[in-house]
PyMOL commands that place a pseudoatom at each C-alpha (Angstrom):
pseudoatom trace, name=CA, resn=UNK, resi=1, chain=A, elem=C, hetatm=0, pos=[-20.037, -0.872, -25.290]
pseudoatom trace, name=CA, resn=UNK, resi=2, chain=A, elem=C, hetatm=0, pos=[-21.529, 2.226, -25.437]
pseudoatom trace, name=CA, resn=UNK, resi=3, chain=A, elem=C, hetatm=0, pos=[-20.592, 5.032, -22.778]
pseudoatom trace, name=CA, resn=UNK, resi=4, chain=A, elem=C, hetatm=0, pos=[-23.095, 5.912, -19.987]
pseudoatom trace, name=CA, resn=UNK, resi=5, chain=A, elem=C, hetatm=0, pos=[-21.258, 8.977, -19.199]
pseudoatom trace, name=CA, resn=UNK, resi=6, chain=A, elem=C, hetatm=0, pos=[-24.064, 11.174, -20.654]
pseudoatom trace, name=CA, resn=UNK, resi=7, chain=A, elem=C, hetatm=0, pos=[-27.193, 9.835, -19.396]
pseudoatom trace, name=CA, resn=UNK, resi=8, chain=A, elem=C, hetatm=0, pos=[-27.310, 11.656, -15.952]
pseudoatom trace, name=CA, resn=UNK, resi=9, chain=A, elem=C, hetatm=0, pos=[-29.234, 13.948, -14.871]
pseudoatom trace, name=CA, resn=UNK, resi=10, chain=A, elem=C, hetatm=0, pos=[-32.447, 12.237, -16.212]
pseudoatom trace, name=CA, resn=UNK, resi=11, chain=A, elem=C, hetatm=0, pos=[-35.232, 14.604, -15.041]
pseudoatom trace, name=CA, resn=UNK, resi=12, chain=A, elem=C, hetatm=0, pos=[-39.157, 13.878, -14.600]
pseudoatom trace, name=CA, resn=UNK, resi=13, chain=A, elem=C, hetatm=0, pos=[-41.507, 16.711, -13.558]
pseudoatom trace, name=CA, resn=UNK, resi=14, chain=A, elem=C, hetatm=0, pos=[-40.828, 16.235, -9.889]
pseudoatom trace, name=CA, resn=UNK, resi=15, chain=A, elem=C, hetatm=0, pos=[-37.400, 14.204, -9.767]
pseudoatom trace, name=CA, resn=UNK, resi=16, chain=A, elem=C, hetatm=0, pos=[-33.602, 14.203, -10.809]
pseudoatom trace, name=CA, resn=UNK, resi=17, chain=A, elem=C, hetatm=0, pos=[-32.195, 10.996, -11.441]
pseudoatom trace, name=CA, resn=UNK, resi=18, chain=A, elem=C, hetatm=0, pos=[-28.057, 11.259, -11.124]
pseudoatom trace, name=CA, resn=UNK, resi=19, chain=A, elem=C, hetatm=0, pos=[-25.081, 9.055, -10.270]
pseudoatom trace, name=CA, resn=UNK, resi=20, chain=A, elem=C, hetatm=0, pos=[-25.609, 7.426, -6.951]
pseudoatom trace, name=CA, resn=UNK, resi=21, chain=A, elem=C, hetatm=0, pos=[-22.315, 9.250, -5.666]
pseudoatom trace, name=CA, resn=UNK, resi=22, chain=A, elem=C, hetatm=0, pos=[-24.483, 12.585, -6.233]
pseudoatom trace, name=CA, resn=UNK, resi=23, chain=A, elem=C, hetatm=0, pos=[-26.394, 11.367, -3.225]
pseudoatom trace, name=CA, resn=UNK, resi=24, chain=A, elem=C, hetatm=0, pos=[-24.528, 11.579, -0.038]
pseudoatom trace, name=CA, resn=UNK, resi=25, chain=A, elem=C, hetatm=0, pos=[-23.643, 8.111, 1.743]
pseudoatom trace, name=CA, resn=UNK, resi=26, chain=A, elem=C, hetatm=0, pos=[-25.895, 8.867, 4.880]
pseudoatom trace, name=CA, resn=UNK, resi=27, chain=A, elem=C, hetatm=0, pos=[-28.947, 9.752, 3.047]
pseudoatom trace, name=CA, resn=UNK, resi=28, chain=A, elem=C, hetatm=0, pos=[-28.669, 5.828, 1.310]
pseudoatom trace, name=CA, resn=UNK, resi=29, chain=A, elem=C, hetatm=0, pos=[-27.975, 4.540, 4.367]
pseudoatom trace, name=CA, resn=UNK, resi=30, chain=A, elem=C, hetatm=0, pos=[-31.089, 6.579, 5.795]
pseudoatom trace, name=CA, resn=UNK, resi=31, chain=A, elem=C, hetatm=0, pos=[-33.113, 4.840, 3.299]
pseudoatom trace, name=CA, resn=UNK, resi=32, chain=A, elem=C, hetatm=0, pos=[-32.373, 1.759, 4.027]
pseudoatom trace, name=CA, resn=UNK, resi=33, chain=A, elem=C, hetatm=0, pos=[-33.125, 1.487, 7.986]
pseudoatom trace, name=CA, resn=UNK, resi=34, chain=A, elem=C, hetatm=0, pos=[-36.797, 1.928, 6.837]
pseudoatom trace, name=CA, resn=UNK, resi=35, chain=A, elem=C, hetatm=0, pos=[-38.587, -0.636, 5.125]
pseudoatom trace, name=CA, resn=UNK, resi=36, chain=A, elem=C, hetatm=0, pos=[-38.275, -0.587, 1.954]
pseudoatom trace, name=CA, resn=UNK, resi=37, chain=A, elem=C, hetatm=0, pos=[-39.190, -2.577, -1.202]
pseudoatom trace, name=CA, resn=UNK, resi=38, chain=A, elem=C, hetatm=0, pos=[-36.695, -3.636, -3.867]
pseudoatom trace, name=CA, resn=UNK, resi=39, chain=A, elem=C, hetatm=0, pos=[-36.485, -5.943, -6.871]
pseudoatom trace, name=CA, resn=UNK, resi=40, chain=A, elem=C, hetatm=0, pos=[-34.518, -9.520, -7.460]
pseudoatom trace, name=CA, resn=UNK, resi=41, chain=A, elem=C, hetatm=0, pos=[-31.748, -8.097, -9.225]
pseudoatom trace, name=CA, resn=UNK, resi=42, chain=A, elem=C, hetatm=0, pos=[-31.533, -4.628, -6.754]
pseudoatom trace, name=CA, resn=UNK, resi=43, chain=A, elem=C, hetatm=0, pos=[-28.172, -4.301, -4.932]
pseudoatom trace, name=CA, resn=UNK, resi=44, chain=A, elem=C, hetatm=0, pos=[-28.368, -5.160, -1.751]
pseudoatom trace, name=CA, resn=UNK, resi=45, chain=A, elem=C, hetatm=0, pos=[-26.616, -2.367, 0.013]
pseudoatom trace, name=CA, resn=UNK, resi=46, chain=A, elem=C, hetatm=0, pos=[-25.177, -3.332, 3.848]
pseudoatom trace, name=CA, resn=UNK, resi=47, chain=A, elem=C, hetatm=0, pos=[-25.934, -1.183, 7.200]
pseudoatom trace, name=CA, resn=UNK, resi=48, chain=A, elem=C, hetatm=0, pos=[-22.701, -0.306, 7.996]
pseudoatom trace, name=CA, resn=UNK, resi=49, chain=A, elem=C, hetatm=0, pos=[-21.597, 3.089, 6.086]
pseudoatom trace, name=CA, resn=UNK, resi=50, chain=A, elem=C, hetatm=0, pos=[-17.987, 2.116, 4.914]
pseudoatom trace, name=CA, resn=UNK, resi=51, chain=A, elem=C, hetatm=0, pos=[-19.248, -0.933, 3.303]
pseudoatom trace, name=CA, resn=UNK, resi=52, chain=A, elem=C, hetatm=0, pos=[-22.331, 1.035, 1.855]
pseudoatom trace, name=CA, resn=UNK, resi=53, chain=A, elem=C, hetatm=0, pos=[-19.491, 3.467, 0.164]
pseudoatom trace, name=CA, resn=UNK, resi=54, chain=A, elem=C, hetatm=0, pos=[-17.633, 0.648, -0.700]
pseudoatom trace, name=CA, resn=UNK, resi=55, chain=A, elem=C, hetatm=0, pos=[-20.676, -0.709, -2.661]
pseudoatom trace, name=CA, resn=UNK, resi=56, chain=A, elem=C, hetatm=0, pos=[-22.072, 2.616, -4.196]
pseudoatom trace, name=CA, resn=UNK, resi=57, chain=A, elem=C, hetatm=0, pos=[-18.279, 2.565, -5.565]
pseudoatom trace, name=CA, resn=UNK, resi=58, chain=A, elem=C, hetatm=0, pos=[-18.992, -1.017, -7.339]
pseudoatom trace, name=CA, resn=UNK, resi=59, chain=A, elem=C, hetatm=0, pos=[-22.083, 0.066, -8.741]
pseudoatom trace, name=CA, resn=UNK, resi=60, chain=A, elem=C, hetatm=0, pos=[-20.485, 2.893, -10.361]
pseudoatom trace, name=CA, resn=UNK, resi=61, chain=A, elem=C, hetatm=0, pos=[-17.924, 0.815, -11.869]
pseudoatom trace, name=CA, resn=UNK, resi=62, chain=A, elem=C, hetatm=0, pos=[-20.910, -1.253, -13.313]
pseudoatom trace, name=CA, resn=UNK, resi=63, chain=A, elem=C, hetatm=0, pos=[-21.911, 1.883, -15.029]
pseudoatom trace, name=CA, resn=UNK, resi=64, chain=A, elem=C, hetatm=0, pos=[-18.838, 3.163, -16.504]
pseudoatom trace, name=CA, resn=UNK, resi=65, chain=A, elem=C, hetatm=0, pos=[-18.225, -0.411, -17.506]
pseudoatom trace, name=CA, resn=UNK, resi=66, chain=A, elem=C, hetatm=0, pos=[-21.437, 0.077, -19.276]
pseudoatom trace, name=CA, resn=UNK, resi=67, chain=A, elem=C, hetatm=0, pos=[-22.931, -2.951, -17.687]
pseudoatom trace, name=CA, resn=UNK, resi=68, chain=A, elem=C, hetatm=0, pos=[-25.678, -1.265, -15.970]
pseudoatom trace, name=CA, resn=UNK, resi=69, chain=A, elem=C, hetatm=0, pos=[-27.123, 2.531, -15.183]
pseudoatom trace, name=CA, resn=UNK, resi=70, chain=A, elem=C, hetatm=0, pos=[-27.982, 3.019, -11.772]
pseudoatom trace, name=CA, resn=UNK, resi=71, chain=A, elem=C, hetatm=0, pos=[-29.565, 6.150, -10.496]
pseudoatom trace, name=CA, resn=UNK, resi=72, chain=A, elem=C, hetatm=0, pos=[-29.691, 7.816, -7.231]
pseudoatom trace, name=CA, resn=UNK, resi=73, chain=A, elem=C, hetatm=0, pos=[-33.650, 9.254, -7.226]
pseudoatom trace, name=CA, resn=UNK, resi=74, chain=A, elem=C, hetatm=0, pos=[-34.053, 12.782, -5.411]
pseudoatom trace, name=CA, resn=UNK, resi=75, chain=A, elem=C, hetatm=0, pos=[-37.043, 14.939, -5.202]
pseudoatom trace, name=CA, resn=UNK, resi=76, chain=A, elem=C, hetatm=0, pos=[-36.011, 18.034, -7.437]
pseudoatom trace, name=CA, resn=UNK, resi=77, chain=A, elem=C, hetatm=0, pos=[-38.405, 20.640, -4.877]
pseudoatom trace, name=CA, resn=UNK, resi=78, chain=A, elem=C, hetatm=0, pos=[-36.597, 19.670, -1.901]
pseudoatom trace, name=CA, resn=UNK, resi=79, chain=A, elem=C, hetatm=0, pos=[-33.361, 17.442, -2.524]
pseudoatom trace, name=CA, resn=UNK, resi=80, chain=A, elem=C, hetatm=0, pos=[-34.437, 14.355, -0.719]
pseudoatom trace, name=CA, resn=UNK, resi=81, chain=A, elem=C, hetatm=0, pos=[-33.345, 11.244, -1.731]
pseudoatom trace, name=CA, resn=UNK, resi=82, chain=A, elem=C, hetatm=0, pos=[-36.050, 8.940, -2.265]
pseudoatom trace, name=CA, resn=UNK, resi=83, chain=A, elem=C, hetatm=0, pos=[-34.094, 5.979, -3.469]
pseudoatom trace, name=CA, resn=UNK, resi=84, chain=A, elem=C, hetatm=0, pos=[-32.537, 4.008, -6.880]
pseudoatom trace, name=CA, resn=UNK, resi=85, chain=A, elem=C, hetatm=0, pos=[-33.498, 2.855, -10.147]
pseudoatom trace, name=CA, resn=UNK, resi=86, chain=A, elem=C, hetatm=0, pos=[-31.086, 0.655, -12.266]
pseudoatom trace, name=CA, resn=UNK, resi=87, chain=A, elem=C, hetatm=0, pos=[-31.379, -0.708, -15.731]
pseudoatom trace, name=CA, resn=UNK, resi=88, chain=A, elem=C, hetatm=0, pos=[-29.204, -3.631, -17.072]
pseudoatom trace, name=CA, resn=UNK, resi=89, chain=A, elem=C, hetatm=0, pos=[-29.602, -6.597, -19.326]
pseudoatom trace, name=CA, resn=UNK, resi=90, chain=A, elem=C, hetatm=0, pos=[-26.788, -4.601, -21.597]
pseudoatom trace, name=CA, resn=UNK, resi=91, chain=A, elem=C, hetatm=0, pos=[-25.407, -8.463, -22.896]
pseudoatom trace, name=CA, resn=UNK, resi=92, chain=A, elem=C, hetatm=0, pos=[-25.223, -9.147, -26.640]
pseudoatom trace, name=CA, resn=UNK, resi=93, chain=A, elem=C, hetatm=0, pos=[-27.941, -10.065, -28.345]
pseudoatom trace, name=CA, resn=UNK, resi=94, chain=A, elem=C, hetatm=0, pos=[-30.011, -9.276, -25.076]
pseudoatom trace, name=CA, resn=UNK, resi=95, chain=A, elem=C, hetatm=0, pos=[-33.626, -8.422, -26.323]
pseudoatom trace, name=CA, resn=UNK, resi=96, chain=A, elem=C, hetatm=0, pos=[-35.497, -7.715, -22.565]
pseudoatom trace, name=CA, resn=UNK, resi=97, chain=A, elem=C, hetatm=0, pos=[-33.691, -5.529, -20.474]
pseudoatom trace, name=CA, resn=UNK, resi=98, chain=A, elem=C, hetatm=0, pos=[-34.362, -5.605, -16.394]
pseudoatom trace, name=CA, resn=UNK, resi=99, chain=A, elem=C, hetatm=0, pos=[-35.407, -2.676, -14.465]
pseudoatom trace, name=CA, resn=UNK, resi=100, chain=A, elem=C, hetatm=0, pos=[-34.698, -2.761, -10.707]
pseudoatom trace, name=CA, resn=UNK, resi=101, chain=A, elem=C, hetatm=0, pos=[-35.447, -0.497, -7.772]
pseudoatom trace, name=CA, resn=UNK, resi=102, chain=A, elem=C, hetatm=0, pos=[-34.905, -0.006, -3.920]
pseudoatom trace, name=CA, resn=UNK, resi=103, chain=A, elem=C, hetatm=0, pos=[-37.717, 2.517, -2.895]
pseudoatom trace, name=CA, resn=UNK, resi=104, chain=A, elem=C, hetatm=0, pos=[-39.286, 3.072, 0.918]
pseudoatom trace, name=CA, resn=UNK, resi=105, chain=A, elem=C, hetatm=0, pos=[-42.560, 1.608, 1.616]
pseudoatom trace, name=CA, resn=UNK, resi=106, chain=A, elem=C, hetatm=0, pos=[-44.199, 4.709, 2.813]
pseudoatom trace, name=CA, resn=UNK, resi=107, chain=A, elem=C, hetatm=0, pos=[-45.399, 6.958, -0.292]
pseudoatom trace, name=CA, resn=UNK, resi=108, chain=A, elem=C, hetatm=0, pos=[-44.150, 4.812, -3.052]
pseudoatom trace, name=CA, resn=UNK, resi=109, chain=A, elem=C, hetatm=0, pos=[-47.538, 6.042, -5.144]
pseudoatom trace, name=CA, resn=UNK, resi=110, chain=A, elem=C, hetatm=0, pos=[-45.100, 9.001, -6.739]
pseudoatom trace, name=CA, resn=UNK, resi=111, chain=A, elem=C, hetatm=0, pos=[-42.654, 6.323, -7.651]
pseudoatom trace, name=CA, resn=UNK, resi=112, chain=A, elem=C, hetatm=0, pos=[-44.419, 5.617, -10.448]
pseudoatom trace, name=CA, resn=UNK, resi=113, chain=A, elem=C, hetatm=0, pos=[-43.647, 8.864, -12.294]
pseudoatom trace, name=CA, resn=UNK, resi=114, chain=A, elem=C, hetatm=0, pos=[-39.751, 8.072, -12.142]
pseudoatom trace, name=CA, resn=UNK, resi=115, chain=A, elem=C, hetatm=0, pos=[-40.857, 4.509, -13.381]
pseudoatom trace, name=CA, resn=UNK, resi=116, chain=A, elem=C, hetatm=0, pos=[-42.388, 5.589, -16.409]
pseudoatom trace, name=CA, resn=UNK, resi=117, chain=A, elem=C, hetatm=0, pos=[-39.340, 8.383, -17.022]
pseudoatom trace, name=CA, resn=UNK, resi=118, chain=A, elem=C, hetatm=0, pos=[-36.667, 5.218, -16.787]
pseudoatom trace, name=CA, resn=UNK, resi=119, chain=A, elem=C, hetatm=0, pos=[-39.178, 3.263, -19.129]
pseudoatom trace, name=CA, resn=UNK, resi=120, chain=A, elem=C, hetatm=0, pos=[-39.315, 5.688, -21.682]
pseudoatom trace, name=CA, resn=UNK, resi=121, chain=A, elem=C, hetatm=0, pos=[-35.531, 6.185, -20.969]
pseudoatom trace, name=CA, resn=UNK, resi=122, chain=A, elem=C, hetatm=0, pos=[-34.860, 2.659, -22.328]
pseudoatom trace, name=CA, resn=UNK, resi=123, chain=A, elem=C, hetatm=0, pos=[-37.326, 2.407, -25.249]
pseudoatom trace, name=CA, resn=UNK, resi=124, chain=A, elem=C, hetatm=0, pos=[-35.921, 5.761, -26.662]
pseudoatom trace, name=CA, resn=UNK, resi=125, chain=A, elem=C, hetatm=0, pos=[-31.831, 5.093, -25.791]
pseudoatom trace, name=CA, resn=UNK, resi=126, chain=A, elem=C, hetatm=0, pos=[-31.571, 1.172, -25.954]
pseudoatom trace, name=CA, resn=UNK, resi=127, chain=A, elem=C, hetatm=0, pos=[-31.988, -1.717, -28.333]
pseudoatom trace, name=CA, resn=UNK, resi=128, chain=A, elem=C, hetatm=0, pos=[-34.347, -3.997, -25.839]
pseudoatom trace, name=CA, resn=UNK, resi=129, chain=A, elem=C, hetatm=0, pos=[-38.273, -4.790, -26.828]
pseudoatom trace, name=CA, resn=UNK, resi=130, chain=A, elem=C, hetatm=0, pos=[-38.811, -5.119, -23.189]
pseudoatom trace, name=CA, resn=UNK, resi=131, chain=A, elem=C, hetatm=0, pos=[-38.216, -4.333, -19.961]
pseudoatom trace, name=CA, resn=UNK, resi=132, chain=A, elem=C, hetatm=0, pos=[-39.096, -6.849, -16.940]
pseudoatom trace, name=CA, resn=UNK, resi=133, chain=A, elem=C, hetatm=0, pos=[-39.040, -6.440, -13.664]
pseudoatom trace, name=CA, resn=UNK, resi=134, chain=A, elem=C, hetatm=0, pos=[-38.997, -9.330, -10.860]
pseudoatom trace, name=CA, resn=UNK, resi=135, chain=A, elem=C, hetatm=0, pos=[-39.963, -9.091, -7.699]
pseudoatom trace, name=CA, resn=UNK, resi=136, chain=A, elem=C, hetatm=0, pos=[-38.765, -10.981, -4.612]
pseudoatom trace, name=CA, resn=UNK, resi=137, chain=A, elem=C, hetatm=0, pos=[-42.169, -11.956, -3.644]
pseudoatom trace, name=CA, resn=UNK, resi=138, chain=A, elem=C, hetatm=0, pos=[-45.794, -10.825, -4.591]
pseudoatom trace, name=CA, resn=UNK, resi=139, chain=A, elem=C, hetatm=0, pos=[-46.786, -7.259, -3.555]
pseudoatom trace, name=CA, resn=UNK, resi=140, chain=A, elem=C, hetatm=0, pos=[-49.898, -5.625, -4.217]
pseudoatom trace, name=CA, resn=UNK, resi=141, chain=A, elem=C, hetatm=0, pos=[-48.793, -1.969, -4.132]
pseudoatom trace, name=CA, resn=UNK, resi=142, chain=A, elem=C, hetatm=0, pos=[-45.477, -2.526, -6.457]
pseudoatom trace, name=CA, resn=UNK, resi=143, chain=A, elem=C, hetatm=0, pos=[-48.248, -4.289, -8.552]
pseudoatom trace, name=CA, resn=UNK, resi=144, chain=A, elem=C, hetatm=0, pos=[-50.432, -1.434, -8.704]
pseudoatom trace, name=CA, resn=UNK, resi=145, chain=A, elem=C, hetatm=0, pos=[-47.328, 0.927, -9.180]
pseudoatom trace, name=CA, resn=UNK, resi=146, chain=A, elem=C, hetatm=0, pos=[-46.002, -0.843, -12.787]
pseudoatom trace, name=CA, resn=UNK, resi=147, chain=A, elem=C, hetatm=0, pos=[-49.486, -1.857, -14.217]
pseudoatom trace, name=CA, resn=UNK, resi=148, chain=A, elem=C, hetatm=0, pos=[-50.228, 2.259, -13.893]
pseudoatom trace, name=CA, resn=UNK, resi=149, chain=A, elem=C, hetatm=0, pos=[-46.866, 2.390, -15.885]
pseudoatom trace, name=CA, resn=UNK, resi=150, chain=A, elem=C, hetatm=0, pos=[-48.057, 0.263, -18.713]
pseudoatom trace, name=CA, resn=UNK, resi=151, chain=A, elem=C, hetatm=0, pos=[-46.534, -3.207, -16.999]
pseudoatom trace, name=CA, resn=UNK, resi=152, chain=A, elem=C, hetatm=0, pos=[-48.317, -5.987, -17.758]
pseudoatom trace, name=CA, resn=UNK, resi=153, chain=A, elem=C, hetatm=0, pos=[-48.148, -9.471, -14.956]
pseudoatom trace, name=CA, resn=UNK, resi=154, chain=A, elem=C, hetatm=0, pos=[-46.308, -12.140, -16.493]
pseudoatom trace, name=CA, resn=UNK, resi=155, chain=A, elem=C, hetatm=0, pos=[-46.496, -14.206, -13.074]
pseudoatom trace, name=CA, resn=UNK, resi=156, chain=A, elem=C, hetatm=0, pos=[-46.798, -13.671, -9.569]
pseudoatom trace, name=CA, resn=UNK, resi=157, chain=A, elem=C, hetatm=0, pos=[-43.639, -12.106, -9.189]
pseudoatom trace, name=CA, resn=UNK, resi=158, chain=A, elem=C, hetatm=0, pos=[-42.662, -10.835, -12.658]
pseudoatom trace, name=CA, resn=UNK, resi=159, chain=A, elem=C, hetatm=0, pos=[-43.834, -7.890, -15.189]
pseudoatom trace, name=CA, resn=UNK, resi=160, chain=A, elem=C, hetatm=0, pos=[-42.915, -6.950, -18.447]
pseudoatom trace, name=CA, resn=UNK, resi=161, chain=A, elem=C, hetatm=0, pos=[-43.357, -3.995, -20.560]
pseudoatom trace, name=CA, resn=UNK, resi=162, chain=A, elem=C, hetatm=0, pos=[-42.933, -3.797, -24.524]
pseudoatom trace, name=CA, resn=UNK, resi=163, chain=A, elem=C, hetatm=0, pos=[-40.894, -1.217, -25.391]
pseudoatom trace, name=CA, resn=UNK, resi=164, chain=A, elem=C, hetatm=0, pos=[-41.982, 1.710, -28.172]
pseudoatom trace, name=CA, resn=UNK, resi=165, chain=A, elem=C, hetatm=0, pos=[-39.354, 4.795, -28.975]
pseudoatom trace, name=CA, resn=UNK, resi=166, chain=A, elem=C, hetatm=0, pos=[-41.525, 8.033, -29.562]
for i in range(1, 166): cmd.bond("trace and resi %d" % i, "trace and resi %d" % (i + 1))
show_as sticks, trace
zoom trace
């Protein structure tokens, strides 16, 4: 398995994407007493802060394991943290790689240029065709978000993108 240890910071025009642990605990936690929306697959992080450390720490082993990448997302003007982006699927023989994402509900519109980075991330870095994302349940303005980044609806709940390296 290949090493992840390069592939941080991933920068877009108005965000960083780094290591979780680059984001302190309290700003996660901060995130997730508003409502949010995540994917399936998206770790479910707890409330209390020792367990949410505890957690940020398994998701990093995931990534130096090089079972997943996970990404704290911050705005690069300001430092905020507006939330994470993982990619996985890194199996044998595993053509479709997932992409999965805790965001807050409130201005998620600009989440959709950090989509597109972590898309074009995976087409030009990783041996998948495509990416899919699944989504608890049906929602509208995640919809709207991935078919703007090229995602087309496989079902209800599920998109897919095919993947082309530039």
């Amino acid at each position: 398995m290949a090493s992840f240890e390069k592939f941080h910071p991933v920068l877009t025009a108005h965000y960083t994407l780094d290591w979780l642990t680059q984001t302190p605990v309290k700003h996660v936690d901060e995130l997730l007493s508003k409502p949010y929306f995540s994917t399936v697959a998206a770790e479910k992080m707890p409330a209390e802060i020792l367990e949410t450390v505890r957690d940020i720490n398994h998701i990093m082993q995931k990534v130096m394991n090089g079972h997943e990448l996970t990404w704290g997302v911050t705005d690069s003007a300001t430092g905020d943290f507006k939330g994470i982006i993982t990619i996985s699927g890194f199996e044998p023989n595993q053509t479709t790689g997932s992409l999965d994402f805790t965001l807050p509900q409130e201005n998620i519109g600009s989440f959709s240029e950090v989509i597109d980075r972590a898309v074009k991330f995976a087409a030009d870095h990783f041996n998948f065709s495509k990416l899919a994302v699944r989504l608890p349940q049906p929602s509208t303005a995640i919809a709207k978000i991935l078919e703007d980044t090229r995602f087309q609806q496989v079902n209800a709940t599920t998109f897919e993108v095919q993947l082309i390296p530039d």
